[in-house]
DRENTORKOL-3810 file (N, C-alpha, C; in nm, 4 decimals):
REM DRENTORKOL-3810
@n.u->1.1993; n.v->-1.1365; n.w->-0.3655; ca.u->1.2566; ca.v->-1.0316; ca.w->-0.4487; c.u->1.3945; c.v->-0.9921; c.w->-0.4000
@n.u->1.3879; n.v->-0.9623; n.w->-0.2489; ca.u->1.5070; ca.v->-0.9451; ca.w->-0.1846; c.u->1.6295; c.v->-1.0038; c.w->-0.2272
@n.u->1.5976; n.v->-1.1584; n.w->-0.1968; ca.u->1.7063; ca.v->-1.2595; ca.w->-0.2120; c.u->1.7424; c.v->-1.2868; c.w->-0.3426
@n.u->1.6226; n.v->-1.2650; n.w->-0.4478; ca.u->1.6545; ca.v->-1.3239; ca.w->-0.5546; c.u->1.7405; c.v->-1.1793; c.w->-0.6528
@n.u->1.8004; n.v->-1.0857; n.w->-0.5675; ca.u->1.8262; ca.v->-0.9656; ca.w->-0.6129; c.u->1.7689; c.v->-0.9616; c.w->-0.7535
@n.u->1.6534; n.v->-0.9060; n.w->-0.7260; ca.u->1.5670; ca.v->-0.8270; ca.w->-0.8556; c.u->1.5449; c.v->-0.6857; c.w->-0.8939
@n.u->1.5814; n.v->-0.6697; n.w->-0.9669; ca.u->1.5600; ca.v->-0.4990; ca.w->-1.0322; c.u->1.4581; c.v->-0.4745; c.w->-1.0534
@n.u->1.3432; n.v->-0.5551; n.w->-1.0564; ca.u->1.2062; ca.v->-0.5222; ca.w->-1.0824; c.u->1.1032; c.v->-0.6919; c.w->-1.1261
@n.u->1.0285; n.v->-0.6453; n.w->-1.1043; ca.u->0.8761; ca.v->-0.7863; ca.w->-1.1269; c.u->0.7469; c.v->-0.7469; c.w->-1.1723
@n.u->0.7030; n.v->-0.8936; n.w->-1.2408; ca.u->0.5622; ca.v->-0.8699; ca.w->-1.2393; c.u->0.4928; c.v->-0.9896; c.w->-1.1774
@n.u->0.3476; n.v->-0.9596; n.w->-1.1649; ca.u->0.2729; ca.v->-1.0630; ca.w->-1.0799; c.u->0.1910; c.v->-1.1037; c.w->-1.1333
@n.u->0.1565; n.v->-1.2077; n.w->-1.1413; ca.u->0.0627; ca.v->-1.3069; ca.w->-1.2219; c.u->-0.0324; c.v->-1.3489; c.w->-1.1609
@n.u->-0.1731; n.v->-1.3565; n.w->-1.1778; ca.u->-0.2499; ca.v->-1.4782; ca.w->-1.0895; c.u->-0.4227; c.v->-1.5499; c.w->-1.2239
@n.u->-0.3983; n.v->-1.6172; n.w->-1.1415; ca.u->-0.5469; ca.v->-1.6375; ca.w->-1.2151; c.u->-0.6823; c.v->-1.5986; c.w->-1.1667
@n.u->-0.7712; n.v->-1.6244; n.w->-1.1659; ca.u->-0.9314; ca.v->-1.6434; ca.w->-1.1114; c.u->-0.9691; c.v->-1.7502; c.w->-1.1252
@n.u->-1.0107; n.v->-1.8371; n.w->-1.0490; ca.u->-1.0599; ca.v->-1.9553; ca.w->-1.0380; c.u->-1.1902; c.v->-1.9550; c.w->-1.1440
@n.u->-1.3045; n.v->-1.8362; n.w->-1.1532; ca.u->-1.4309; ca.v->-1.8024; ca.w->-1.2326; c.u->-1.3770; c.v->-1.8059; c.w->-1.3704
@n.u->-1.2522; n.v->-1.7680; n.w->-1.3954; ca.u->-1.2803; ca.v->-1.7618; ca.w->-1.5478; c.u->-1.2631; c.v->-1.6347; c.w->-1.6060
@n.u->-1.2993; n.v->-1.5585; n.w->-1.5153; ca.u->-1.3159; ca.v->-1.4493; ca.w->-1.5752; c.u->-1.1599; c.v->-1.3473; c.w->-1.5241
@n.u->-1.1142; n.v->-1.2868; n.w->-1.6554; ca.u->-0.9983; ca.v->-1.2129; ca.w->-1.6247; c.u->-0.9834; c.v->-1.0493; c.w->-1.5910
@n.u->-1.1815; n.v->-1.0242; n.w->-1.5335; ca.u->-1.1796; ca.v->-0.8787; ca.w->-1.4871; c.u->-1.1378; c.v->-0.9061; c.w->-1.3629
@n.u->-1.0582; n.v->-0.7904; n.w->-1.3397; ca.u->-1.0079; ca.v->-0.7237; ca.w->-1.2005; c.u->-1.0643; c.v->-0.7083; c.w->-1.0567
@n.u->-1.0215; n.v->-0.7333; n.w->-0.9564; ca.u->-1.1807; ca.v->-0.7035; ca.w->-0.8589; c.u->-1.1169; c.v->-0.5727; c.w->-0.8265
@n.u->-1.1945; n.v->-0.5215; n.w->-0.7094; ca.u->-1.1546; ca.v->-0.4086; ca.w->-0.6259; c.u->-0.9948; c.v->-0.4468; c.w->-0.5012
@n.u->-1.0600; n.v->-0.5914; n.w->-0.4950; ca.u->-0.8913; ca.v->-0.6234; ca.w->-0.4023; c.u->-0.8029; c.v->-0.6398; c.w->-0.4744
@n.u->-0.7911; n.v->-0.7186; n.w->-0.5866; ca.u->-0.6567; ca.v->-0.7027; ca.w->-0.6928; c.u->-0.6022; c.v->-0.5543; c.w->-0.7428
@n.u->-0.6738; n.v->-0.4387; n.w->-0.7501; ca.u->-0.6683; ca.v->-0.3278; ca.w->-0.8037; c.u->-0.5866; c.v->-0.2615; c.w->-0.6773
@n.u->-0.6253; n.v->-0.2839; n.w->-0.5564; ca.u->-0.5708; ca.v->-0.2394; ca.w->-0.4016; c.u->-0.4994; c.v->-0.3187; c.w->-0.3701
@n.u->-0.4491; n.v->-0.4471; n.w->-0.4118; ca.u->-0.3405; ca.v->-0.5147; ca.w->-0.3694; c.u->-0.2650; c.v->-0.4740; c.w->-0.4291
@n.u->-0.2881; n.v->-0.4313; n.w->-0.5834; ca.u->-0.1516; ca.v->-0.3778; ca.w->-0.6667; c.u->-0.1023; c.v->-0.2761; c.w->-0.6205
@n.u->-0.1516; n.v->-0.1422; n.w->-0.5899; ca.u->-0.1333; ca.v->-0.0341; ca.w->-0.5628; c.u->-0.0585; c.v->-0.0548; c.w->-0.4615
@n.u->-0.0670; n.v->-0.1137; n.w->-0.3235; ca.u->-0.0153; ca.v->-0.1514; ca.w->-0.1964; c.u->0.1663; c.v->-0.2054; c.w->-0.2860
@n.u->0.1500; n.v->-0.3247; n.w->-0.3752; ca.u->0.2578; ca.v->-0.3705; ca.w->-0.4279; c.u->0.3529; c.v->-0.2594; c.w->-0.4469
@n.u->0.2690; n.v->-0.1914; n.w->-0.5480; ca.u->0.3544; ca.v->-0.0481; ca.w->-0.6669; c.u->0.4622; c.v->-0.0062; c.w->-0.5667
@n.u->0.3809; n.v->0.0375; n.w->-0.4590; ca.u->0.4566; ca.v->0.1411; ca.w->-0.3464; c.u->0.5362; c.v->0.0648; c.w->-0.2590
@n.u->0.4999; n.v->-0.0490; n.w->-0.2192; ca.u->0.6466; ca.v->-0.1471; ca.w->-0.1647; c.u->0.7485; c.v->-0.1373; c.w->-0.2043
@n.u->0.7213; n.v->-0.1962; n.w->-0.3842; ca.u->0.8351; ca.v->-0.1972; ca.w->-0.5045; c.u->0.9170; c.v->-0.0770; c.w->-0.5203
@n.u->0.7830; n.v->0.0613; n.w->-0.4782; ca.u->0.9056; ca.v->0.1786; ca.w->-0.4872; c.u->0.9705; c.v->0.2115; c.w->-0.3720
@n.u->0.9347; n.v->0.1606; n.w->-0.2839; ca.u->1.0233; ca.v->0.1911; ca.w->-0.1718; c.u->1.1450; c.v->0.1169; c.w->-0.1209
@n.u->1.1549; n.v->-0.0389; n.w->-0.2299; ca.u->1.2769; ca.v->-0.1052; ca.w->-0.1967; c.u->1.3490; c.v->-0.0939; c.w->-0.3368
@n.u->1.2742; n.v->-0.0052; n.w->-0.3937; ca.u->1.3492; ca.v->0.0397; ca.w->-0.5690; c.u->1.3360; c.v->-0.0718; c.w->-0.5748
@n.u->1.2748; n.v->-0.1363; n.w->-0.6215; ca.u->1.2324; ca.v->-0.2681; ca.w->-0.7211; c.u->1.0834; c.v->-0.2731; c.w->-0.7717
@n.u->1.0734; n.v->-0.1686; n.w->-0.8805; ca.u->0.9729; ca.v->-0.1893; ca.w->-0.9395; c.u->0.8471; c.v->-0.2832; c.w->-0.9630
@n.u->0.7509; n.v->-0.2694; n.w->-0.9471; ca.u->0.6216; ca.v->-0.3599; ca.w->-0.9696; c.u->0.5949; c.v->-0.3267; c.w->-1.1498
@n.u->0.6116; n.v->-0.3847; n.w->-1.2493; ca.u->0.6104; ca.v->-0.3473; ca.w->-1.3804; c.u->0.5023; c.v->-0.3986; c.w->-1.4620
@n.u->0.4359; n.v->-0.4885; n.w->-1.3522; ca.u->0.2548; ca.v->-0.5277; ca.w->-1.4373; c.u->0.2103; c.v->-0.6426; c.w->-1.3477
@n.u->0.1062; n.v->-0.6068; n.w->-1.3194; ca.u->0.0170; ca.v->-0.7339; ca.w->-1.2715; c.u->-0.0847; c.v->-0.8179; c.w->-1.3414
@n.u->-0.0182; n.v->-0.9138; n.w->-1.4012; ca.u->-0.1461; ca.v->-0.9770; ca.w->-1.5008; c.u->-0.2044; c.v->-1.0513; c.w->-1.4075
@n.u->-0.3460; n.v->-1.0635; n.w->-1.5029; ca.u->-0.4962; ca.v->-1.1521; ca.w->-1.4505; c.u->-0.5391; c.v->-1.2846; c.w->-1.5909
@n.u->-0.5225; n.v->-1.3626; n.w->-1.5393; ca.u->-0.5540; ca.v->-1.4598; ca.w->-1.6478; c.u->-0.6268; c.v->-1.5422; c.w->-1.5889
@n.u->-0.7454; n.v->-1.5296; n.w->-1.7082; ca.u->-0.8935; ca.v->-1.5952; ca.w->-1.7348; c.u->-0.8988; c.v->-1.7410; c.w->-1.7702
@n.u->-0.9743; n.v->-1.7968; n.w->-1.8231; ca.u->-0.9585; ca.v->-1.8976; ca.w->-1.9219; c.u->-0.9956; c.v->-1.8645; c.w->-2.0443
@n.u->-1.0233; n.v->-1.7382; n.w->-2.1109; ca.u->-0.9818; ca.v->-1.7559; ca.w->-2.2570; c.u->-0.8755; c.v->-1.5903; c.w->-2.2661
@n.u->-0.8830; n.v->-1.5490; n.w->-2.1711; ca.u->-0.8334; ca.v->-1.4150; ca.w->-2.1799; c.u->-0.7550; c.v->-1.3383; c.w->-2.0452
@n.u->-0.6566; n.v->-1.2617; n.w->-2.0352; ca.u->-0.5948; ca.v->-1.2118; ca.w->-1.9786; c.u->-0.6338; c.v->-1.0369; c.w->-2.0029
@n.u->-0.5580; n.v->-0.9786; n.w->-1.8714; ca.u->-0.6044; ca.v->-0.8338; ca.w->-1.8927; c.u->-0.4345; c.v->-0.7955; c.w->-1.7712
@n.u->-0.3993; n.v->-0.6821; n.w->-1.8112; ca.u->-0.2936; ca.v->-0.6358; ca.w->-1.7903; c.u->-0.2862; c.v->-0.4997; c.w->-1.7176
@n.u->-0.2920; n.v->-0.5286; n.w->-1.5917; ca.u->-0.2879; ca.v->-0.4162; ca.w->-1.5108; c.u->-0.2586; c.v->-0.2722; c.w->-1.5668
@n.u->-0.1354; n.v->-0.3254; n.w->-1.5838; ca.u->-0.0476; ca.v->-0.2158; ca.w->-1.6096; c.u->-0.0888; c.v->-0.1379; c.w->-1.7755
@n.u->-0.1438; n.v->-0.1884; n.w->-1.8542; ca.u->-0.1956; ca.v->-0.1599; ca.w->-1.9695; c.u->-0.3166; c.v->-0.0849; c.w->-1.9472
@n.u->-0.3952; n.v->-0.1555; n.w->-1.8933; ca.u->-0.5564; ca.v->-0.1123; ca.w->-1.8299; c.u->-0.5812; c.v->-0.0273; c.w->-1.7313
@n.u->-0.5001; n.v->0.0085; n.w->-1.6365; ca.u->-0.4852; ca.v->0.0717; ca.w->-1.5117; c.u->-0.4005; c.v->0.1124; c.w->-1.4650
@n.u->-0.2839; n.v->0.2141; n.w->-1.5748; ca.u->-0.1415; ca.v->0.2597; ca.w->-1.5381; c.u->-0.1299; c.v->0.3159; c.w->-1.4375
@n.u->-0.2434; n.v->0.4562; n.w->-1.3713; ca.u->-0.2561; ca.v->0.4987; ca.w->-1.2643; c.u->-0.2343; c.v->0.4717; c.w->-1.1039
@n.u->-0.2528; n.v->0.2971; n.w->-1.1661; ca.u->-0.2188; ca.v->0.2011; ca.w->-1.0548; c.u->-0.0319; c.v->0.2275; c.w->-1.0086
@n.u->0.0199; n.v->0.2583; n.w->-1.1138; ca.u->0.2054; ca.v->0.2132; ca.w->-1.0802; c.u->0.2613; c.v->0.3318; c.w->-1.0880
@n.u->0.1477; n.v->0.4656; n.w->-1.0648; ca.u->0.2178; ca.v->0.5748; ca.w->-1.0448; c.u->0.2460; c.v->0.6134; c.w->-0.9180
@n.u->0.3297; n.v->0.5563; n.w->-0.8088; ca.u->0.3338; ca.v->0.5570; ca.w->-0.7152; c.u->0.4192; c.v->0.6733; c.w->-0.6366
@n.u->0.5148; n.v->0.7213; n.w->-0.7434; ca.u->0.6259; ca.v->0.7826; ca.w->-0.6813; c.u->0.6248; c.v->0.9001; c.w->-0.5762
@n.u->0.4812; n.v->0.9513; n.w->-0.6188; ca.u->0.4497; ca.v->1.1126; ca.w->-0.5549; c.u->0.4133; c.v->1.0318; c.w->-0.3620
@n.u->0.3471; n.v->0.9451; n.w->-0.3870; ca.u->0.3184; ca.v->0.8505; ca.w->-0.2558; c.u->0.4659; c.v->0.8432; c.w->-0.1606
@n.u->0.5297; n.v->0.7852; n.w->-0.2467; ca.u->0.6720; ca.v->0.7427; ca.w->-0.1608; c.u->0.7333; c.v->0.8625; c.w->-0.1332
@n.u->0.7373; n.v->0.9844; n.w->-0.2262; ca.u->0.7953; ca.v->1.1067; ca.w->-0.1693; c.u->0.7334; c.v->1.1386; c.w->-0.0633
@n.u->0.6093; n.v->1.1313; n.w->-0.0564; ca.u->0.5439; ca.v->1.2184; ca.w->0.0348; c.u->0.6041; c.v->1.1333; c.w->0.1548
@n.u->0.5781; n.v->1.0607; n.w->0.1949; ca.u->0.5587; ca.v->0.9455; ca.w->0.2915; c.u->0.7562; c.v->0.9794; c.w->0.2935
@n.u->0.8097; n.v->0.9448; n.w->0.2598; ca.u->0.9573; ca.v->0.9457; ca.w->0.2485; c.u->0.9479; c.v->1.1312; c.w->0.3332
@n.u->0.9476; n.v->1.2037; n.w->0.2742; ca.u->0.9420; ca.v->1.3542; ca.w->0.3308; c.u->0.8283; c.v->1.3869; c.w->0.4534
@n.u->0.7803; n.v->1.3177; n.w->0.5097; ca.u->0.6769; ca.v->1.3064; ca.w->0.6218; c.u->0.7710; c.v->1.2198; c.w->0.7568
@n.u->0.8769; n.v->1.1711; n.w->0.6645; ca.u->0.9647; ca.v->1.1448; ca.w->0.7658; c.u->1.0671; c.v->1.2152; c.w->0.8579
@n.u->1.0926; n.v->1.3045; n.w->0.7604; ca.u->1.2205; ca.v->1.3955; ca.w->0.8023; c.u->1.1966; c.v->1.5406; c.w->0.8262
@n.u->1.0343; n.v->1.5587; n.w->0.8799; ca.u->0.9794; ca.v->1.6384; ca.w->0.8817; c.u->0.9916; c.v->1.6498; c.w->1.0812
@n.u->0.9762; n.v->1.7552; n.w->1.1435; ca.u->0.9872; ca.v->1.7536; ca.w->1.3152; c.u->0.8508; c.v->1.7145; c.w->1.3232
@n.u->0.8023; n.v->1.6236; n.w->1.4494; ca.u->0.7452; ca.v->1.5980; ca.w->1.4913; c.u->0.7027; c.v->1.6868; c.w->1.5956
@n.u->0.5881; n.v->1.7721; n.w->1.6539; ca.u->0.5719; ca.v->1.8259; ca.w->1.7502; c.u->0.5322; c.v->1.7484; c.w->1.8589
@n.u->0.6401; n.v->1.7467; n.w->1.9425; ca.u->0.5692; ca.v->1.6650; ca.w->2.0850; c.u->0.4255; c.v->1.7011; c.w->2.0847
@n.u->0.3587; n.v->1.5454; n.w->2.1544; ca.u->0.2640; ca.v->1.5318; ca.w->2.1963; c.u->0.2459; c.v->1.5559; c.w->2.3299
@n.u->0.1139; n.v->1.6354; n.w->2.4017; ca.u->0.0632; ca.v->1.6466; ca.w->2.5608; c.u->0.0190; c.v->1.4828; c.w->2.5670
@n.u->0.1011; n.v->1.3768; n.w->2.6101; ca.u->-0.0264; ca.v->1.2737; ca.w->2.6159; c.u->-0.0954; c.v->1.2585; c.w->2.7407
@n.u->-0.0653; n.v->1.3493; n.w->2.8690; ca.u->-0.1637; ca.v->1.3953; ca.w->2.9887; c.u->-0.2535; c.v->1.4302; c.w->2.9434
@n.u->-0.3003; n.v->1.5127; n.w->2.8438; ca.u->-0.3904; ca.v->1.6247; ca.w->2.7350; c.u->-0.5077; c.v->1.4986; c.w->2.7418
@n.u->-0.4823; n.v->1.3624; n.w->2.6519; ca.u->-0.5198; ca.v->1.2692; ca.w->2.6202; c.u->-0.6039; c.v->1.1748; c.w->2.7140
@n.u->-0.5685; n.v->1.2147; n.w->2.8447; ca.u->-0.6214; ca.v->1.0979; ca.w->2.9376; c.u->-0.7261; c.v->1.1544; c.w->3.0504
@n.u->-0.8500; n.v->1.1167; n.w->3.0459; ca.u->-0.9297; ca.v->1.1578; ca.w->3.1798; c.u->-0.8847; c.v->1.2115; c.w->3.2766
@n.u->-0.9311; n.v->1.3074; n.w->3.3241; ca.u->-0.8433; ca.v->1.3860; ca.w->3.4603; c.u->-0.9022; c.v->1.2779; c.w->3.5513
@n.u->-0.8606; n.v->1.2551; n.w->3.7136; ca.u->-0.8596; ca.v->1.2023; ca.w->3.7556; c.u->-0.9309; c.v->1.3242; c.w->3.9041
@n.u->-1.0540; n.v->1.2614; n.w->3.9376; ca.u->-1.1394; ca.v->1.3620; ca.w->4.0292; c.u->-1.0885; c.v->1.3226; c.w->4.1590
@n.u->-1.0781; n.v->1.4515; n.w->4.2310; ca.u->-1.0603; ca.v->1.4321; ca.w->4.3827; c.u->-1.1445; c.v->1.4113; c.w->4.4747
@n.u->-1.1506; n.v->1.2774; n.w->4.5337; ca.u->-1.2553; ca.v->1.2615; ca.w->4.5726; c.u->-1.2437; c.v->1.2822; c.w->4.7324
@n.u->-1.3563; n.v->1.3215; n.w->4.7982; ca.u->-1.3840; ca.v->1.4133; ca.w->4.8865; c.u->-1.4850; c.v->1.3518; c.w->4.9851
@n.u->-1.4516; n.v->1.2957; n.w->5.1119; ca.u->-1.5301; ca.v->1.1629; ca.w->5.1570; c.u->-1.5800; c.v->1.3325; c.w->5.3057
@n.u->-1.6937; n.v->1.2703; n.w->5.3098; ca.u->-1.8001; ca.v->1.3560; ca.w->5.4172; c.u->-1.7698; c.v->1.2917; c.w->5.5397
@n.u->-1.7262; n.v->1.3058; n.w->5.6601; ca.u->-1.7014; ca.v->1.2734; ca.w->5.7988; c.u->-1.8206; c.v->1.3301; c.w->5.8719
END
């Protein structure tokens, strides 16, 4: 996408089964996509699934999927937010004094 300076894409794939329903990883791979695409401003604009007699269209079927923007704000504004130092002594087993009997 980078190289090929693109303003935006869509993604295509098939199913080997035939069948052009969606799984749960295509539905979470898109979403993962959406928010890439919005974070290098290059839109993700549909992910088709093609069957062998039929196709189904992400983006038609599952717009919710490419509403990403509130994600990237957040995440974008979680950046420029202060970090409160961490105790990471806080974090680690105290270390016992050990006390040998003569």
């Amino acid at each position: 996408l980078l190289g090929c300076n693109a303003s935006s894409y869509i993604l295509a794939h098939n199913h080997p089964n035939g069948s052009a329903s969606p799984s749960e990883q295509d539905l979470s791979f898109t979403r993962r996509l959406s928010v890439c695409g919005e974070l290098m401003e290059i839109p993700l604009l549909d992910h088709v699934i093609i069957g062998d007699r039929e196709h189904v269209s992400l983006a038609r079927e599952y717009p919710w999927i490419f509403q990403t923007r509130h994600v990237v704000n957040r995440w974008l504004r979680s950046l420029n937010e202060p970090r409160q130092a961490k105790n990471l002594d806080g974090d680690l087993p105290q270390k016992r004094a050990s006390r040998r009997s003569r």
